[in-house]
C-alpha positions as CSV (number, residue, x, y, z in Angstrom):
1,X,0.0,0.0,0.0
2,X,1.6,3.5,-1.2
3,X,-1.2,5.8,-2.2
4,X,-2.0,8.3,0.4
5,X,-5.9,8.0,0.1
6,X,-4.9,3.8,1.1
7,X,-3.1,4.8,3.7
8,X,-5.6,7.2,5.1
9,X,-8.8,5.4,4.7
10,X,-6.9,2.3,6.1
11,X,-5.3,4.1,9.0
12,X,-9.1,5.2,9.8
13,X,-10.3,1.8,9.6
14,X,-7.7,0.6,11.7
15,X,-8.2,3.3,14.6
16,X,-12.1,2.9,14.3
17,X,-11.8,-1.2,15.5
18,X,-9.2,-0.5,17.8
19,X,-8.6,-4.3,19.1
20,X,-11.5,-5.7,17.6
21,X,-11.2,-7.0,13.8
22,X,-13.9,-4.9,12.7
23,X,-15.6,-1.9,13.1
24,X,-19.0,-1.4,13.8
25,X,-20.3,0.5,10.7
26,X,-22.3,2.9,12.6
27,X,-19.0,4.5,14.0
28,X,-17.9,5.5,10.4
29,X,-18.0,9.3,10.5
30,X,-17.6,10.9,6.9
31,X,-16.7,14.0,7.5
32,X,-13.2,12.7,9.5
33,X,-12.6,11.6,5.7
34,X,-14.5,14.2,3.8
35,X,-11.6,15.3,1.8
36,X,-11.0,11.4,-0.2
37,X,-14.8,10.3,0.3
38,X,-15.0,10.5,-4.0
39,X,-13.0,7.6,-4.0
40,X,-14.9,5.5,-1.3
41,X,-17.1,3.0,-1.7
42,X,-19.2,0.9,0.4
43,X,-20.0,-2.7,-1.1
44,X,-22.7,-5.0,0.5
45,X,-23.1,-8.7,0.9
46,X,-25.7,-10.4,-1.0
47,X,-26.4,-14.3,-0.6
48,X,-25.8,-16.6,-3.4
49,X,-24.9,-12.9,-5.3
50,X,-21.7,-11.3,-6.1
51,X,-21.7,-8.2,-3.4
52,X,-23.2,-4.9,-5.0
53,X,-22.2,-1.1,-4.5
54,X,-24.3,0.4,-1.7
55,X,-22.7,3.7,-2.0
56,X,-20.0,5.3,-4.7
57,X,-18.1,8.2,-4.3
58,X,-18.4,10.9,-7.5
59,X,-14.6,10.2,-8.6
60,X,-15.1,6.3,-8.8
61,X,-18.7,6.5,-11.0
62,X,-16.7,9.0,-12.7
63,X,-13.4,6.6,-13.9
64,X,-16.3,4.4,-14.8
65,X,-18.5,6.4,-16.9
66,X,-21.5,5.8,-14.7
67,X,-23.7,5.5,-11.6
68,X,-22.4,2.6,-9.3
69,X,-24.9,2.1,-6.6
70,X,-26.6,-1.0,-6.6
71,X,-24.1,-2.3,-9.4
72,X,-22.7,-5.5,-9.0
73,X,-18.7,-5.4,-8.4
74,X,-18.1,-8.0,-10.7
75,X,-18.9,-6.0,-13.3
76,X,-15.7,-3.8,-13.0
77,X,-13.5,-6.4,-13.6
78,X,-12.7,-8.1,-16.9
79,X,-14.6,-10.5,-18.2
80,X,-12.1,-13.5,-17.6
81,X,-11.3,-12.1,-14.0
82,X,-14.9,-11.1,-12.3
83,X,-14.9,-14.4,-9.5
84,X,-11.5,-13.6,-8.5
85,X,-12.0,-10.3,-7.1
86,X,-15.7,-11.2,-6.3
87,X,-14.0,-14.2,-4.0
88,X,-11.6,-11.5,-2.7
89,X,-14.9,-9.3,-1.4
90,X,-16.4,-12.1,-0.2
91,X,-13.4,-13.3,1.8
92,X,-12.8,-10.0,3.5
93,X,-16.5,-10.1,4.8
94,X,-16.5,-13.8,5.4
95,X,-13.1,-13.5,7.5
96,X,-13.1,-10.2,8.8
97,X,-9.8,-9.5,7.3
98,X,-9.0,-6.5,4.9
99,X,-7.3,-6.9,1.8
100,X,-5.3,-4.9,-1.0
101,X,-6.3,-4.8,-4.5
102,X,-3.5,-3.7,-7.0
103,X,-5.2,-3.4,-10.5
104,X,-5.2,-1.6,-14.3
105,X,-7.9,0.1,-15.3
106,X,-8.1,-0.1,-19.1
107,X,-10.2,2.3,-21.4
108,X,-11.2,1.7,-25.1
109,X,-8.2,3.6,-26.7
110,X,-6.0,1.7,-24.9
111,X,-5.2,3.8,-22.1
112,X,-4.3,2.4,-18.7
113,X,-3.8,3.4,-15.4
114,X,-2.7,1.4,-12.0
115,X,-5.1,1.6,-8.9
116,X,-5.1,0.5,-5.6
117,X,-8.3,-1.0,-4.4
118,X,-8.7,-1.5,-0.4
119,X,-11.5,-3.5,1.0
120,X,-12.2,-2.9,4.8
121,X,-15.1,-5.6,6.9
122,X,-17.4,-3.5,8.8
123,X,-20.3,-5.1,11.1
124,X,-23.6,-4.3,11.8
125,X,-25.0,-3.9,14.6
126,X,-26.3,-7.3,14.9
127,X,-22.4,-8.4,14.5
128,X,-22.5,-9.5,11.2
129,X,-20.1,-8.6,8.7
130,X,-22.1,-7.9,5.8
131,X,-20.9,-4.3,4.6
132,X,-17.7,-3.5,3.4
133,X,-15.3,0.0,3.1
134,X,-13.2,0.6,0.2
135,X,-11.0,3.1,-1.6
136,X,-10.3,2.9,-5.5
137,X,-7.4,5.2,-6.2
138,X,-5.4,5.9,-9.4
139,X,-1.2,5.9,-9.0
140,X,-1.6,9.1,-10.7
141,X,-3.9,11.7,-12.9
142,X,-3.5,11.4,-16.2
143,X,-5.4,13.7,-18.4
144,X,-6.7,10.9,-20.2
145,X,-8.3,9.5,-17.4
146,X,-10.8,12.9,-16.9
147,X,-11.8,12.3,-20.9
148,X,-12.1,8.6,-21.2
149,X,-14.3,6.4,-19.1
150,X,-12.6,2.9,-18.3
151,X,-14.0,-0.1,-19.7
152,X,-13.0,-2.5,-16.8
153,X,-10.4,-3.2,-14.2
154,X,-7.8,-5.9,-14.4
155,X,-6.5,-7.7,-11.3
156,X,-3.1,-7.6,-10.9
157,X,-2.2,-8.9,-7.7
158,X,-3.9,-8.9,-4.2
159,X,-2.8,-9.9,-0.7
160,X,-4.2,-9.5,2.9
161,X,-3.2,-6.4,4.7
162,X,-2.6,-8.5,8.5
163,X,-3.6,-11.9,9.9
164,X,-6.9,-12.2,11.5
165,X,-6.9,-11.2,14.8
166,X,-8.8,-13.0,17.9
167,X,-11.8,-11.6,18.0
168,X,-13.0,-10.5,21.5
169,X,-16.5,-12.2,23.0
170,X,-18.3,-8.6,23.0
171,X,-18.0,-5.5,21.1
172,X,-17.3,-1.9,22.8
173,X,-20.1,0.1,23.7
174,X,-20.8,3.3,21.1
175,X,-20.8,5.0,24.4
176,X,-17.1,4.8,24.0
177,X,-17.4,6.8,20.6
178,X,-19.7,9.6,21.2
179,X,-18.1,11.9,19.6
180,X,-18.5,10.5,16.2
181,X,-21.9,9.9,15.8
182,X,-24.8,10.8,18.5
183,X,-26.4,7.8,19.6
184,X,-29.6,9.8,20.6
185,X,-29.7,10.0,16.5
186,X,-30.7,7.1,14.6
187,X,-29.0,8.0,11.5
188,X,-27.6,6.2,8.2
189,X,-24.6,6.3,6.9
190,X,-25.9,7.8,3.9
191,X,-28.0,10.4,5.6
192,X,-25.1,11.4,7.6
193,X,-22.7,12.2,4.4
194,X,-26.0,13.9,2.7
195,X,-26.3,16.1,5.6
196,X,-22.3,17.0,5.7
197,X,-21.4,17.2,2.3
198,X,-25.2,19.1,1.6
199,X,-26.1,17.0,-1.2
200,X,-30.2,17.1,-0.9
201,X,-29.6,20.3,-2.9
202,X,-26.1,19.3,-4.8
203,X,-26.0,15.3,-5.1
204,X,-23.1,14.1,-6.9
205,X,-21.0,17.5,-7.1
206,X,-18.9,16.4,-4.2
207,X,-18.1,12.6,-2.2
208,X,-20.5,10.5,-2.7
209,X,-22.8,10.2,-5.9
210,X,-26.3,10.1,-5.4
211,X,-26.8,8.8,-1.9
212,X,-29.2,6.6,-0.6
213,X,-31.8,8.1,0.6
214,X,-32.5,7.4,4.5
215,X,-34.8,4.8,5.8
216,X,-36.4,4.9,9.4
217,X,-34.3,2.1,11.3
218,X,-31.9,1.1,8.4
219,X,-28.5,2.2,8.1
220,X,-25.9,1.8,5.0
């Protein structure tokens, strides 16, 4: 991992779970990671289905040419490749272990770029680990890149980022984390980034492109 957008999202994740080998998605507060949320992404599990974008930040639906949210993530990948990185989603929410992503992103003219793609478990409350946080981030900006939409991702390589760690009987209270989201609040994911970034009256001009809306009682 050598991108500073890795580094930082991963540094998050890793402060969020503290000794626990996940966080609890609830305590993800965007605006600690306002400034690189366009390249976030928030993938969720689906049974007997490759997992599907929940939530895509403006600069990722943008290297793709399109909306992302409720696409499946196989179809970023090349058509010989989409169960290998699908199996490497599924792993990181099946183990509870992150995992490093280095990939080219090819357009039609030929044009490539490297990224790295992290993929961060994250539980509900219930304990599951059914969501998942990750970055997509070019090596560098090529003009190219802002002209011509890529037509898929190639896997180049992928590895996990530590061994699993033993995973304590009981989670930590959200008491512990007050100051990152109010739990007087019941509040979304998604509604919390609509209400930072102000995107009820500017979706998809900055982080995240078109946000869920919020349900009563459901989170992202």
């Amino acid at each position: 991992m050598r991108l500073k957008t890795s580094i930082e999202i991963f540094t998050y994740w890793e402060q969020l779970r503290g000794s626990f080998d996940a966080p609890s998605r609830n305590l993800v507060q965007p605006k600690a990671v306002r400034h690189i949320l366009p390249e976030l992404f928030i993938l969720e599990h689906m049974p007997d289905q490759a997992p599907r974008f929940r939530l895509a930040g403006t600069a990722i639906c943008g290297f793709m040419g399109r909306e992302l949210r409720g696409e499946s993530f196989a179809r970023l990948w090349a058509g010989s490749q989409p169960d290998d990185p699908v199996r490497i989603a599924d792993g990181v929410m099946a183990h509870v272990v992150p995992a490093l992503i280095n990939a080219t992103g090819y357009s039609l003219s030929g044009c490539h770029m490297a990224f790295e793609v992290v993929l961060m478990p994250m539980r509900s409350s219930s304990g599951a680990c059914d969501r998942l946080l990750g970055c997509l981030t070019p090596a560098t900006h090529s003009e190219w890149l802002g002209g011509e939409r890529l037509e898929f991702l190639a896997l180049d390589r992928s590895r996990l980022l530590h061994d699993r760690p033993n995973r304590p009987s009981e989670h930590p209270s959200h008491s512990e984390h007050v100051d990152l989201i109010d739990p007087r609040e019941s509040v979304g994911l998604g509604e919390m980034m609509r209400r930072i970034l102000n995107l009820k009256s500017a979706a998809g001009q900055h982080g995240w492109s078109d946000p869920l809306r919020h349900r009563s009682g459901r989170g992202v």
